[in-house]
C-alpha positions in Angstrom: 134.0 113.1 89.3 130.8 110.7 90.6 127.7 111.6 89.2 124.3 110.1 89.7 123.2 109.1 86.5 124.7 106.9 83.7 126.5 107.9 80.5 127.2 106.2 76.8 130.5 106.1 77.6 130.4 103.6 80.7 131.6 99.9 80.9 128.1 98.3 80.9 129.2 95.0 80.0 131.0 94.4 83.3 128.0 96.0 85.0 125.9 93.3 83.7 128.1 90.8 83.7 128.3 91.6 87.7 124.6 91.3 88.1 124.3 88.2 86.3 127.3 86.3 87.5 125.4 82.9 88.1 124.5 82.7 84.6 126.6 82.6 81.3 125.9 85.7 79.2 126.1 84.7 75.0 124.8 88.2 73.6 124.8 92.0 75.1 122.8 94.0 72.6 122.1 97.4 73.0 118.6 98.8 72.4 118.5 102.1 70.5 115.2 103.4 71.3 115.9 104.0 75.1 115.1 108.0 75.3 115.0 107.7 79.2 117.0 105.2 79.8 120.1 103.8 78.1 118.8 99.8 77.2 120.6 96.4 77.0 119.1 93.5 75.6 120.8 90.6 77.1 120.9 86.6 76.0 121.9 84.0 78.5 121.7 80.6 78.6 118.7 81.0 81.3 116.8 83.7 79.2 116.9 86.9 78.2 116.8 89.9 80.5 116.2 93.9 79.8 118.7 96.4 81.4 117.2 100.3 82.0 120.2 102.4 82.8 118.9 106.2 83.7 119.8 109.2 81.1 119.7 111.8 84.2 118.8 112.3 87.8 114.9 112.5 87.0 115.2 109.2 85.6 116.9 107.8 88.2 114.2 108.8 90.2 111.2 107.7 87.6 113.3 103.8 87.7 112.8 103.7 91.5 108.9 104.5 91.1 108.7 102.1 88.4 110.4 99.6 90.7 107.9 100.3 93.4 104.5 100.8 91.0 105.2 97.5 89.6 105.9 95.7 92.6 102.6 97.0 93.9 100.8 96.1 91.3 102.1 92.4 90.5 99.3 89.9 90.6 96.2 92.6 91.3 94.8 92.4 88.0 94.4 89.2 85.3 97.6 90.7 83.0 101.2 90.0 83.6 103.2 92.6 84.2 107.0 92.8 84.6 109.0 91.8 88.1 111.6 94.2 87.8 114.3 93.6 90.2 116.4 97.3 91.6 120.0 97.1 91.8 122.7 99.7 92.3 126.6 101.0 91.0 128.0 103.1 92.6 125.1 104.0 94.5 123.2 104.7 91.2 119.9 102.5 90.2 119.1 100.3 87.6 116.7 98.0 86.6 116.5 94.5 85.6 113.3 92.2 84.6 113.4 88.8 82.6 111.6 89.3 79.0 108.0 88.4 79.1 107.6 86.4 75.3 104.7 88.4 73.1 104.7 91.0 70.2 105.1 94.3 70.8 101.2 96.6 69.8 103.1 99.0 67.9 104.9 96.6 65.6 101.7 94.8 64.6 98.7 97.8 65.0 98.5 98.7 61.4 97.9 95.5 60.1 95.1 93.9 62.7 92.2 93.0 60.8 88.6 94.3 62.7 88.1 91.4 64.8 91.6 91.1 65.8 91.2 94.9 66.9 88.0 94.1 68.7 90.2 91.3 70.9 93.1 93.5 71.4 90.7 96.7 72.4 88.8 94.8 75.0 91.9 93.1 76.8 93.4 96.6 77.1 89.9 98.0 78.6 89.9 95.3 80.5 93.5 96.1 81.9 92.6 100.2 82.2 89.4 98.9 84.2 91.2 96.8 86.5 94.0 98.6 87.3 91.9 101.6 87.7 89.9 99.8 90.7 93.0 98.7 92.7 92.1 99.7 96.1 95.6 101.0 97.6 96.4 103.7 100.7 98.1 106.9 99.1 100.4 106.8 102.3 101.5 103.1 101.6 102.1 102.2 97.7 105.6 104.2 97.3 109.0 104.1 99.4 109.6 107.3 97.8 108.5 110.6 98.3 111.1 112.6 95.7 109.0 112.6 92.8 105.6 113.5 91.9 103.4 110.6 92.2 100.1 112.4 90.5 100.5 111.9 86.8 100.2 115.5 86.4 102.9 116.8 89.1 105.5 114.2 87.5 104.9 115.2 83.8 105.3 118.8 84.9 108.1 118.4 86.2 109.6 116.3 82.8 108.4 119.0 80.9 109.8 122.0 82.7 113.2 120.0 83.0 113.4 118.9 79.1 110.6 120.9 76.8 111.3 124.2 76.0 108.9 126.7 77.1 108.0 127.3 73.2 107.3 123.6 72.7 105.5 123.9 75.8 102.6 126.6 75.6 100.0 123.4 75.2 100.5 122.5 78.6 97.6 123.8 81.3 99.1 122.5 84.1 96.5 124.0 87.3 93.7 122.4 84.9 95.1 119.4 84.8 96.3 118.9 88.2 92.5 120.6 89.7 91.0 117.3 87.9 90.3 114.2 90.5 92.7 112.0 91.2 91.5 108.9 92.9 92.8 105.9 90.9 95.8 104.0 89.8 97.5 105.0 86.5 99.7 103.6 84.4 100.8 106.7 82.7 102.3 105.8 79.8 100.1 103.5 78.1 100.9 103.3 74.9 101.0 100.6 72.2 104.6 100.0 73.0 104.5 98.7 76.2 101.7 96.2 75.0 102.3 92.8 74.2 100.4 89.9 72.8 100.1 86.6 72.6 99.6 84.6 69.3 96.3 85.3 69.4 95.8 88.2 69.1 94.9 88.6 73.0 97.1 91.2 75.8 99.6 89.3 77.7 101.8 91.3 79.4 101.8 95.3 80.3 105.3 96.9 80.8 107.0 100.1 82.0 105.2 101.8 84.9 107.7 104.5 85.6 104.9 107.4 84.9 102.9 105.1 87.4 100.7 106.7 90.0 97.6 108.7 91.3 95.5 110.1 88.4 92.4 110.2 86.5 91.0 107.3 84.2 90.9 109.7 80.8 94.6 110.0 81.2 94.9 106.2 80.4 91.8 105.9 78.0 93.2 109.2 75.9 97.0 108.0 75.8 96.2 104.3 74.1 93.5 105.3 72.0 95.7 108.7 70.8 98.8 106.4 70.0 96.5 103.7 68.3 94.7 103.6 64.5 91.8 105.4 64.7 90.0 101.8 64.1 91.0 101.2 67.9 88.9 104.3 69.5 85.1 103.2 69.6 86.1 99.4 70.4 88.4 100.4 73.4 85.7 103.0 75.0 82.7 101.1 74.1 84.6 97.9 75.9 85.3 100.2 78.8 81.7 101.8 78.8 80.8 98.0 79.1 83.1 97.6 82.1 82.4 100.5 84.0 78.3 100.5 83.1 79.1 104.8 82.3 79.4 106.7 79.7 82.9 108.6 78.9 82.8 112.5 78.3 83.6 112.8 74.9 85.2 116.2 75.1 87.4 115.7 78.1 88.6 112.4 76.4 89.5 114.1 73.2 91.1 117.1 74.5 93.6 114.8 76.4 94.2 113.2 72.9 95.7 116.3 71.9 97.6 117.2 75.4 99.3 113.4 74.9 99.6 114.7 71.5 101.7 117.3 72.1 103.7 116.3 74.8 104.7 113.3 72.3 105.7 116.1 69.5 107.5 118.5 72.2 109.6 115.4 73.4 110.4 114.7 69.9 112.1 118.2 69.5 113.7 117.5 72.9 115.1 114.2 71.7 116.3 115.4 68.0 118.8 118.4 69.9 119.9 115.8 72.5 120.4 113.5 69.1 118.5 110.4 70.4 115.9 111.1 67.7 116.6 111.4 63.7 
């Protein structure tokens, strides 16, 4: 029987070897922290490429908007950010993008000394601010109309669909959804999906598949909550600087704790699904 997602149990391998029959794979590696996606690393002589196969039909959905986000986006602010290319099996999508060179945020965070923090903080305020002024047309950005494009409608829907209602009491969803939203968000800007140069300086943003309509705080709150504490006054003082306005304190930090605890309620997701120990 069909189905529109992928599985563990699939022939990946021949799937990728398919899509990249003009170059000669050496290495397929898979990578084991894909909770929405099952992920291949793979080497070629030409480079190495990223493979996102979706865990379920809402991801399947989320890789198309992350096709079409990104696509938007490419070349409208000074960062690089990943030219994913869509492709299909079986009528199912998947993504593909090169590797963009850089060390991954999270791997090197904890160790930054204060100036290096400073650097990193206003290159990712510089990003937010940017990105956040992209003039677009709500009627022309997407292809796709089958998934909620306001940050808030599309993480209600991944919560109903894989929180428990238990693990989900935090969640005021009218309150969050009555809030403005007139810019560009990335979603799901966290120290992961940052990478830097040797330097010390952003050079690439990745993984726009919560991409969409929203509210600046829901950026600002999700890197600064899944940074050092060292990170918080240097990212909103650099993003004060940008925007010549003050942030509200108390809305910022109480969408600290909403990214808080949709972090720890997908954690108890993934540990009785078994992706996390």
């Amino acid at each position: 029987m069909s189905k529109d997602y992928f599985s563990l149990d699939e022939d990946f391998s021949n799937i990728i070897k398919k899509s990249l029959s003009a170059k000669e794979i050496i290495n397929i590696k898979p990578i084991s922290t894909g909770w929405t996606n099952i992920v291949f690393e793979v080497t070629t002589t030409c480079g190495n490429y990223f493979f996102r196969f979706p865990r379920d039909n809402f991801w399947i959905r989320t890789i198309v908007k992350d096709y079409e986000f990104s696509k938007f986006i490419n070349g409208k602010t000074d960062f690089n950010t990943v030219k994913l290319e869509l492709q299909y099996d079986n009528g199912r999508p998947y993504s593909i993008h090169k590797k963009i060179e850089g060390t991954v945020l999270a791997d090197v965070m904890n160790s930054l000394s204060p100036q290096q923090i400073k650097t990193v903080a206003k290159d990712i305020s510089n990003f937010m601010y940017q990105l956040h002024n992209i003039k677009f047309d709500y009627n022309e950005i997407f292809d796709i109309t089958n998934i909620g494009l306001n940050l808030t409608d599309f993480l209600n829907e991944l919560l109903d669909l894989h929180v428990s209602q238990k693990d989900k009491v935090f969640w005021k969803y009218e309150e969050f959804k009555n809030k403005e939203h007139d810019t560009l968000v990335h979603g799901d800007l966290n120290s992961s999906n940052i990478l830097l140069d040797e330097n010390y300086h952003v050079t690439a943003i990745i993984d726009f598949g919560f991409g969409g309509f929203g509210n600046p705080y829901f950026d600002i709150s999700r890197i600064i909550g899944r940074c050092p504490s060292s990170f918080k006054n240097e990212i909103i003082d650099s993003y004060e600087e940008l925007s010549n306005k003050n942030l509200d304190y108390a809305t910022l930090n109480k969408e600290i704790k909403v990214w808080e605890n949709i972090d720890n309620s997908y954690i108890n997701y993934m540990k009785k699904i078994g992706i996390y120990k």
